[in-house]
N, CA, C and O atoms as a DFTB+ gen file, in Angstrom:
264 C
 N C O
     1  1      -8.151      27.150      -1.616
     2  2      -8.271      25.746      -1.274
     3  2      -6.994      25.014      -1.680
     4  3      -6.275      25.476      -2.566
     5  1      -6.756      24.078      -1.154
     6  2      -5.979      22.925      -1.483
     7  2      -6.216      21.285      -1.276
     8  3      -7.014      20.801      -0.474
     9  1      -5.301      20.497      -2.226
    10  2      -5.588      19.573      -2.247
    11  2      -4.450      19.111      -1.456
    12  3      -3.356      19.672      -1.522
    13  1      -4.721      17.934      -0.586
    14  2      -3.413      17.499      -0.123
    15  2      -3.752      15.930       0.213
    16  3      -4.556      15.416       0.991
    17  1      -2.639      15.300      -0.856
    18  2      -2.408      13.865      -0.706
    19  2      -1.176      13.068       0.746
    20  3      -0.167      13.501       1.303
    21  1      -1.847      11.971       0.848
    22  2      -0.999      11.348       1.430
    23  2      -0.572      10.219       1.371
    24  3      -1.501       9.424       1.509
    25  1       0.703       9.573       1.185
    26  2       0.635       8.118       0.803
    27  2       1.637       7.457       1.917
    28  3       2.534       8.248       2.210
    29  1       1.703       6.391       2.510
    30  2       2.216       6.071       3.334
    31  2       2.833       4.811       2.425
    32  3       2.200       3.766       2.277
    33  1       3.962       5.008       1.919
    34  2       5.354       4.451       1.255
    35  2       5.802       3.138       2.411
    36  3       6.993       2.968       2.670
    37  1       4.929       2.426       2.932
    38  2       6.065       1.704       4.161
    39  2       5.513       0.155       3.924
    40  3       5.820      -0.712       4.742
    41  1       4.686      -0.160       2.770
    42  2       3.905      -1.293       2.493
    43  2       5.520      -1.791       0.897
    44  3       6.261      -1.232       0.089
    45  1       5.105      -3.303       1.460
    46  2       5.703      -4.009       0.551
    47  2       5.665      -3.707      -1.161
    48  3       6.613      -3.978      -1.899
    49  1       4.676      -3.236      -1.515
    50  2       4.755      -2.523      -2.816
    51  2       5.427      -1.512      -2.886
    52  3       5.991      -1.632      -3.973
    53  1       5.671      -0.803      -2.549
    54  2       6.866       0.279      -2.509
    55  2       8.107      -0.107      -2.532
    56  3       8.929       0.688      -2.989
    57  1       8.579      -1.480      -2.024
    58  2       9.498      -1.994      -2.094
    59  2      10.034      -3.014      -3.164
    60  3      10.650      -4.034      -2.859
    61  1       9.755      -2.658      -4.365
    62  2      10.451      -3.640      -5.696
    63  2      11.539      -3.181      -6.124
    64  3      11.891      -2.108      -6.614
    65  1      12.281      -4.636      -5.744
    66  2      13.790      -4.083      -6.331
    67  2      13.939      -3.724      -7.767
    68  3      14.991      -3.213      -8.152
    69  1      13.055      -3.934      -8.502
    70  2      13.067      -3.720      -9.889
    71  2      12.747      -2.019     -10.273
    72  3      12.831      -1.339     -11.296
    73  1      12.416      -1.816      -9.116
    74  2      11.470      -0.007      -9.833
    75  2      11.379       0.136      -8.067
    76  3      11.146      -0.705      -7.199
    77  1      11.711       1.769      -7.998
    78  2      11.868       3.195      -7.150
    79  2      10.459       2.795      -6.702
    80  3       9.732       2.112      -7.423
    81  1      10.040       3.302      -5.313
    82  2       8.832       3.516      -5.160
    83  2       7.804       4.499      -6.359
    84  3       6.636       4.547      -6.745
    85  1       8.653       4.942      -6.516
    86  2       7.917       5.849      -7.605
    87  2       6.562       5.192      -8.513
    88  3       5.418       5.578      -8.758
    89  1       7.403       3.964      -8.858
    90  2       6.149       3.443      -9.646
    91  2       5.097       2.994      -9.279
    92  3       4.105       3.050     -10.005
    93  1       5.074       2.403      -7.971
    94  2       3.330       2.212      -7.429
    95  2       3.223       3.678      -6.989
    96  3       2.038       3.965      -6.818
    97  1       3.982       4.621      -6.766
    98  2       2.876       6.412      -6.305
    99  2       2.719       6.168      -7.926
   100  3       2.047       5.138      -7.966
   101  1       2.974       6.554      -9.243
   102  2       2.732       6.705     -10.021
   103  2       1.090       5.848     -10.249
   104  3      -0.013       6.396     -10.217
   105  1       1.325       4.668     -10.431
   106  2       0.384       4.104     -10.587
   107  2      -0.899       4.123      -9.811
   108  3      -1.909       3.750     -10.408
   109  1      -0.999       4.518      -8.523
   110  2      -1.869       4.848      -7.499
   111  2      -2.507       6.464      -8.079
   112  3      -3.695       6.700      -8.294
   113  1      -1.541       7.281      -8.218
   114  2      -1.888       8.576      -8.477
   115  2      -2.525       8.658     -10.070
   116  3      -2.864       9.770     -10.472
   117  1      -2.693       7.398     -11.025
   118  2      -2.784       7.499     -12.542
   119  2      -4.434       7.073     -12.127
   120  3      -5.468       7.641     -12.479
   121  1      -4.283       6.022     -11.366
   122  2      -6.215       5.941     -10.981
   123  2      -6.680       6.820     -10.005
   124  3      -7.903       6.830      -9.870
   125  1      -5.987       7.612      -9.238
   126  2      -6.807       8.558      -8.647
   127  2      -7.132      10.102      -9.630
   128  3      -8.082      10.859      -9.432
   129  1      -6.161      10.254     -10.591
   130  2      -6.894      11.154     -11.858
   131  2      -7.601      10.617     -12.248
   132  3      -8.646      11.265     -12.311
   133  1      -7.713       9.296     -12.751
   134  2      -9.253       8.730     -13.460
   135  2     -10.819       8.671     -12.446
   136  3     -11.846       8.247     -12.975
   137  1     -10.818       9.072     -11.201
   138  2     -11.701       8.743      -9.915
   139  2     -11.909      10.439     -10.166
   140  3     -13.015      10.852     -10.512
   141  1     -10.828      11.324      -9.976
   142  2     -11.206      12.857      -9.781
   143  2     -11.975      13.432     -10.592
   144  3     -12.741      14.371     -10.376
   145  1     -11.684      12.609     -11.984
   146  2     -12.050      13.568     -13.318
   147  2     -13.781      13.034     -13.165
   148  3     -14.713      13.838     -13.159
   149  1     -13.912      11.893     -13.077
   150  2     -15.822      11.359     -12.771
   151  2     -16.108      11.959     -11.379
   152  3     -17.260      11.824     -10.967
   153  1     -15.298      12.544     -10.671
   154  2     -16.017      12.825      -9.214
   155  2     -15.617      13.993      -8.598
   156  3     -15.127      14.061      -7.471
   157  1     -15.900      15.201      -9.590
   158  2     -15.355      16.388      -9.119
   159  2     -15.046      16.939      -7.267
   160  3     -15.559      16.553      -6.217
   161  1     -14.493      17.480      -7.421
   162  2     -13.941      18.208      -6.077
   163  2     -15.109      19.220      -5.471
   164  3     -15.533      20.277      -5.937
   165  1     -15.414      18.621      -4.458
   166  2     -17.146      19.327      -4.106
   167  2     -16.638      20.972      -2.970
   168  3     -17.231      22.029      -2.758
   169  1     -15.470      20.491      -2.560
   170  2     -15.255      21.825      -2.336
   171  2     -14.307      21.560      -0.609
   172  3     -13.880      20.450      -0.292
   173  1     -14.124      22.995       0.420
   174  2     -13.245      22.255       1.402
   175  2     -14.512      21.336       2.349
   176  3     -15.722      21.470       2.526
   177  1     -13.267      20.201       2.884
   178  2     -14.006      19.249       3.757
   179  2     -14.059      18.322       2.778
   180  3     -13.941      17.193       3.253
   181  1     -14.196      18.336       1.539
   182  2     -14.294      16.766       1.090
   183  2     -13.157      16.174       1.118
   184  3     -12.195      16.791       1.575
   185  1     -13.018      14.962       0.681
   186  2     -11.897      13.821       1.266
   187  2     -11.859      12.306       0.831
   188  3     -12.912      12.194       0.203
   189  1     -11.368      11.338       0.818
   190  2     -11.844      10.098       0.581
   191  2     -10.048       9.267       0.626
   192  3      -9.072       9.925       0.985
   193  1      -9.970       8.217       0.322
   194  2      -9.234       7.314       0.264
   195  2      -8.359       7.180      -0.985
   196  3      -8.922       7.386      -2.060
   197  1      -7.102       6.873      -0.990
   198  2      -6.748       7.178      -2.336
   199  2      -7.062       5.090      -3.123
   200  3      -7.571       4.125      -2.552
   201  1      -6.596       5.184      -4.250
   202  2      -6.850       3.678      -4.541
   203  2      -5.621       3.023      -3.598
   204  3      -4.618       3.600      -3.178
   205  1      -5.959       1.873      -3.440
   206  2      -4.938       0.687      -2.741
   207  2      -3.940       0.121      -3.613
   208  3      -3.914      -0.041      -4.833
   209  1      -3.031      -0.172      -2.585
   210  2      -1.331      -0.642      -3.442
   211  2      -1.690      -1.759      -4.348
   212  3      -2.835      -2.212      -4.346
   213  1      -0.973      -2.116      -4.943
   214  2      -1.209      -3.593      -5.649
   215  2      -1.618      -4.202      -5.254
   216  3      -2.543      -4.866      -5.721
   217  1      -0.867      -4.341      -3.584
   218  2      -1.300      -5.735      -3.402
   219  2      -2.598      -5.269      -2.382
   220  3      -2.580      -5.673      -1.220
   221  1      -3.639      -4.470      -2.823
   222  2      -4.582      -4.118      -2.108
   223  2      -4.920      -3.863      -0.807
   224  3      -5.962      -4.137      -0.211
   225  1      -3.775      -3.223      -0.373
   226  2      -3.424      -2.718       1.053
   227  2      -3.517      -1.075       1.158
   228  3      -2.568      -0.529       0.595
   229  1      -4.495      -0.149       1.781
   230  2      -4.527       1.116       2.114
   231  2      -3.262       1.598       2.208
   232  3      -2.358       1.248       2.966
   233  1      -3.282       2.415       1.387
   234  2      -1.991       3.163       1.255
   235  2      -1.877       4.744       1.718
   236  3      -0.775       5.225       1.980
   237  1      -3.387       5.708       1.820
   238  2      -3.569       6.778       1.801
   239  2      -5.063       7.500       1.492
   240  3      -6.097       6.986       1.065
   241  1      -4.738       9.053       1.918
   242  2      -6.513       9.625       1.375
   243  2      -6.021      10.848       1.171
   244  3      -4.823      11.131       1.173
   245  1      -7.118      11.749       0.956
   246  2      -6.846      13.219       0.132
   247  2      -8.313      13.368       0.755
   248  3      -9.362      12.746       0.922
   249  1      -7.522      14.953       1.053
   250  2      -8.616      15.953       1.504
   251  2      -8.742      17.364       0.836
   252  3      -7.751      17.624       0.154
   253  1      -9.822      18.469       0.852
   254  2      -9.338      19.129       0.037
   255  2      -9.957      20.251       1.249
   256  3     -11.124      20.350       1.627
   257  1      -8.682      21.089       1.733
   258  2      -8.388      21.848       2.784
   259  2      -8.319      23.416       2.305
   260  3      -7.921      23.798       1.205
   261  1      -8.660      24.005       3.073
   262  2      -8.183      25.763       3.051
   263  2      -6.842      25.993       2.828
   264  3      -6.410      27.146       2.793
């Protein structure tokens, strides 16, 4: 199995001149370990949404594939 994320980097949070996109994936990916660890991985075919950018705009989902 695998897990495979996706984040679509093209939303205004990704864009702070102060900090790399890096830091909203960071921060997106720090609450989606806190969501995984209460909501184990049921196996392939499951899937869901990852959390939303700051400024609460869909950013991505994860599926967990062959």
């Amino acid at each position: 199995m695998k897990l495979k994320i996706t984040v679509d980097l093209d939303n205004a949070a990704f864009r702070d001149p102060g900090h790399g996109p890096q830091w909203e994936v960071a921060r997106i990916l720090g609450t989606f370990t806190n969501y995984i660890i209460d909501h184990p991985l049921e196996g392939v075919g499951d899937s869901g949404h990852l959390p939303p950018d700051i400024n609460g705009n869909k950013v991505g989902e994860w599926k967990v594939t062959r």
